[in-house]
Every structure is written in structure tokens, then in C-alpha cells.
C-alpha positions as CSV (number, residue, x, y, z in Angstrom):
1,X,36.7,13.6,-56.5
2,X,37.1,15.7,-52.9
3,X,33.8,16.8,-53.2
4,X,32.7,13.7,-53.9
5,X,35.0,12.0,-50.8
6,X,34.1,14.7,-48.0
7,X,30.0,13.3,-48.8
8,X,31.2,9.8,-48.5
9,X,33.7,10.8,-45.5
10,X,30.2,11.8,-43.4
11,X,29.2,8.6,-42.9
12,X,28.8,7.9,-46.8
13,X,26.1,10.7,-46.8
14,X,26.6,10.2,-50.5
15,X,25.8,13.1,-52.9
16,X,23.1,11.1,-55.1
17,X,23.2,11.8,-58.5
18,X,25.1,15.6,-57.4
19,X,21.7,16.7,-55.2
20,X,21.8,16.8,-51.7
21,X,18.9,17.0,-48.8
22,X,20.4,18.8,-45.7
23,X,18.3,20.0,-42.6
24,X,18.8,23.3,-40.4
25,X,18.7,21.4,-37.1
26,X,20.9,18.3,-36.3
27,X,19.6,15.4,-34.3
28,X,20.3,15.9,-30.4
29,X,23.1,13.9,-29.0
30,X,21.0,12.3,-26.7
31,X,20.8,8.4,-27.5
32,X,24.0,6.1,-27.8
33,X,24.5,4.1,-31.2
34,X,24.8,0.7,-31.3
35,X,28.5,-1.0,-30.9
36,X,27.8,-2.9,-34.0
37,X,28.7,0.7,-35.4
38,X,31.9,1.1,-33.9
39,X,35.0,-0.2,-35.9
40,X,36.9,-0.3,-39.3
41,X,34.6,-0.7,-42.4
42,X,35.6,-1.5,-46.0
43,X,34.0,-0.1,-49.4
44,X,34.4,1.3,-52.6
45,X,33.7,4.5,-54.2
46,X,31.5,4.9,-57.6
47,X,35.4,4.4,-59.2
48,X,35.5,0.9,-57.7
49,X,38.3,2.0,-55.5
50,X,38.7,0.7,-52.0
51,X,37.4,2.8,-49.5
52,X,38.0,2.6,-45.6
53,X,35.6,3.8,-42.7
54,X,36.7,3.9,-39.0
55,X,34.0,4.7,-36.4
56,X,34.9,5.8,-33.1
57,X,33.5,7.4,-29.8
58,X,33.9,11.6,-29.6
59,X,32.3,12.0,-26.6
60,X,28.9,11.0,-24.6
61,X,26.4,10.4,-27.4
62,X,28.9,11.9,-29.9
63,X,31.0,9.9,-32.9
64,X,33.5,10.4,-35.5
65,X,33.4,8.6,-39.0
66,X,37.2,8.9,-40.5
67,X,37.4,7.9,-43.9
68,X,40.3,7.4,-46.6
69,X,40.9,5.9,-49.7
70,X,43.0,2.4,-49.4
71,X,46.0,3.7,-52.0
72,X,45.9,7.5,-49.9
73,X,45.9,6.9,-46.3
74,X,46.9,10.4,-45.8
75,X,44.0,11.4,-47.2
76,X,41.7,11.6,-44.8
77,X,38.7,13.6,-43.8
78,X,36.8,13.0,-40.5
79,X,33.1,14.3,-39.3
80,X,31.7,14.3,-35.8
81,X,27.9,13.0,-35.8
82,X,25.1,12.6,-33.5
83,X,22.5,9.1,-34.0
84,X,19.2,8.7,-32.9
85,X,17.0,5.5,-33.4
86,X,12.7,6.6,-34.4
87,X,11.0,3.1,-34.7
88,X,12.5,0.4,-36.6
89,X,15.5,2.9,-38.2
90,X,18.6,4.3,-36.6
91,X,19.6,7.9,-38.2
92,X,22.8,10.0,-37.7
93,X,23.4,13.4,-38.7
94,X,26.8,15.6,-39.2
95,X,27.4,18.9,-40.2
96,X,28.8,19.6,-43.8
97,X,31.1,21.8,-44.3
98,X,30.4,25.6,-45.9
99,X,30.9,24.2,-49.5
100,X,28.3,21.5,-49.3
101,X,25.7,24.1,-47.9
102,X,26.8,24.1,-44.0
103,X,23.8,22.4,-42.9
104,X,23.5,19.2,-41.4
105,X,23.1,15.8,-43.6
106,X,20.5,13.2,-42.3
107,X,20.7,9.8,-43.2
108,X,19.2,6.3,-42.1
109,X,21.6,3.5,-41.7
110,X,20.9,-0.6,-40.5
111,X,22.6,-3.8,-40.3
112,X,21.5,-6.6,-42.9
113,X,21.6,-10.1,-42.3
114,X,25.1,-10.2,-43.7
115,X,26.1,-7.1,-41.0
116,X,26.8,-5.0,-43.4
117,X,26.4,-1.7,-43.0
118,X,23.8,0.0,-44.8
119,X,23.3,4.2,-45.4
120,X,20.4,5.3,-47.1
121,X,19.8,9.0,-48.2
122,X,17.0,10.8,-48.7
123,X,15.3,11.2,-52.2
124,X,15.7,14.7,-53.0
125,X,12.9,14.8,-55.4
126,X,10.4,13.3,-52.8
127,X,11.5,15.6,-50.4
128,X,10.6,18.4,-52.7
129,X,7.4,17.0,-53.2
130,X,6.9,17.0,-48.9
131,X,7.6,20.6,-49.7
132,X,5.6,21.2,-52.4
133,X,2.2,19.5,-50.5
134,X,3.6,21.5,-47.0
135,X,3.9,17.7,-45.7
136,X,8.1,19.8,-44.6
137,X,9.1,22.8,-44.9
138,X,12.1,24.2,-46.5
139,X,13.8,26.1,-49.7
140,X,16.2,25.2,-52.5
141,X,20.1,25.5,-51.9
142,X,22.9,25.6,-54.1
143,X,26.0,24.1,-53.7
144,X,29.2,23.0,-55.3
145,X,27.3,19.8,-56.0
146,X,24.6,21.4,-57.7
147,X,21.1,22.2,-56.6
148,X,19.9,20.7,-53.1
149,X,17.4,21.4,-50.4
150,X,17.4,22.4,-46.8
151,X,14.4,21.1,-44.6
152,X,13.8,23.4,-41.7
153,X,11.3,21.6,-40.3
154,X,11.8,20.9,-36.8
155,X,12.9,17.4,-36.2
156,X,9.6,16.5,-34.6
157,X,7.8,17.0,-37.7
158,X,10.5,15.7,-39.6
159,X,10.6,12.2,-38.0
160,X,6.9,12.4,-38.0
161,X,7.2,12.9,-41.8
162,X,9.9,10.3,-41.9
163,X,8.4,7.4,-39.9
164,X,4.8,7.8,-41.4
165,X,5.1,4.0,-43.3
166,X,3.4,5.7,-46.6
167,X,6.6,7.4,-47.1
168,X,9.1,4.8,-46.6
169,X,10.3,5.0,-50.4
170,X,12.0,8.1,-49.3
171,X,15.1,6.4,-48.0
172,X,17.5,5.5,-51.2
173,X,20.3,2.7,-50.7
174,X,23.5,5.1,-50.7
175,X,26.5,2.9,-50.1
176,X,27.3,-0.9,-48.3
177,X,29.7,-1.6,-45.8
178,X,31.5,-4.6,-44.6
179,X,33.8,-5.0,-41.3
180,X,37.0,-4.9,-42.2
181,X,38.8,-8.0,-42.2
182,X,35.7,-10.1,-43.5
């Protein structure tokens, strides 16, 4: 289950199905994210256990996700990330650690009507097909997950990639948040 906690811990950059799409580059800590993001958030895990999220300011442009499992507040695990917004979708990005390939994870994330939370990964099978048709560039990786990739496109291209509206069934709902308290 750590493995499985530390993806959630980054932001709920959730492991889908054990694969994992990381990039070589993380996004610039140039643009602020919006204060909706900041604050205690409330889940649960594929287990149905309680999960709790706690967003803070690291620095200028810089954030820090904590996350915990309601019955093990002591077990916590925290990651430092970067957001930028590219059209209509906010993205972050965070560096895994060594075990989970050491690159950095990029996912999308919005607020629904009902301000929740939403992350979305990417589709690791569409992003081999990107690869596959030279759309990205990048190679497989293995990890304690299993099998993933690692896009080293640069993040121009990427976003390019990304915000083209042909390929907007390459974001997967990973996980829902609600404020805590709600």
C-alpha cells in the first residue's frame, strides 16, 4: 500500500491500473495556483479508506501537497510541486521519488460545479501511441509499479500535444476531492 500512498501523496498522481506516465522536465515555477487549491481536502483510497490532503504554499510559485490516511496521521508523506494553467486546464507536476522512476509526474486538475477537486492522469497507452506516431517523444521505464513511460519531450511540445482538442481523451479521472469539513 506505500507505493500505492506515495502516488496518491503527489497530488493523487494515482498509479492507474500500476502504469505510470512521467516526463524528464517539470513544469517551471512560474504561474501561481489558484487559492481554491489551498486547504485540507478529504478522500478515500481504492480500499474505501479515508484519505486526507493538505495543500500549502512552499515558496513563490511553489506548493506542498501532505497527505495521510485518517486512522494513521503519522503516516504522512509530502511532495513539493510546481502548477501551470495552458488553456482551459490547470496542470501541476512533482518529482517522484527514485522508486517510482525519479522523474516528474504531470497531471491536470479542475474544480467541478460541486468544488471538488478533480486530478486526471494521463493514459499511458495513448501516450505510447503519441510515441509510437512521433506526435512525443520518449522510452519505456520500469518501476516498482510495473512498466511506465517517460516523455522527454520538451514541455512546449508537450502542452502543444496536450492542448490540441483531438487529444482531450488523454486525460483519465484519477481521484475526487472534497474540502474538508463539507
Amino acid at each position: 500500500m506505500k507505493a500505492w500512498r506515495v502516488a496518491v501523496i503527489a497530488l493523487s498522481f494515482l498509479l492507474l491500473s500500476g502504469c505510470l506516465v512521467t516526463f524528464k522536465d517539470p513544469l517551471p515555477a512560474r504561474e501561481a495556483a489558484p487559492e481554491e487549491l489551498l486547504g485540507q481536502w478529504t478522500s478515500k483510497n481504492a480500499w474505501g479508506e479515508p484519505l486526507n490532503l493538505h495543500i500549502t504554499h512552499a515558496g513563490e510559485h511553489r506548493y506542498k501537497a501532505v497527505s495521510y490516511p485518517t486512522a494513521k496521521p503519522g503516516q504522512r508523506d509530502e511532495y513539493l510541486f510546481t502548477v501551470s494553467r495552458h488553456g482551459s486546464r490547470w496542470y501541476l507536476s512533482a518529482r517522484l521519488p527514485a522508486k517510482l522512476g525519479g522523474n516528474y509526474i504531470l497531471a491536470g486538475f479542475e474544480f467541478d460545479e460541486k468544488h471538488e477537486l478533480v486530478v486526471y492522469n494521463l493514459d499511458l497507452e495513448q501516450i505510447h501511441q503519441a510515441i509510437g506516431q512521433r506526435a512525443l517523444h520518449g522510452s519505456t521505464v520500469e518501476t516498482v509499479e510495473g512498466a511506465g513511460v517517460r516523455v522527454d519531450s520538451p514541455m512546449d511540445q508537450v502542452f502543444a500535444y496536450l492542448d490540441d482538442p483531438a487529444n482531450a481523451d488523454v486525460f483519465v479521472e484519477a481521484v475526487r476531492y472534497q474540502r474538508a469539513g463539507k
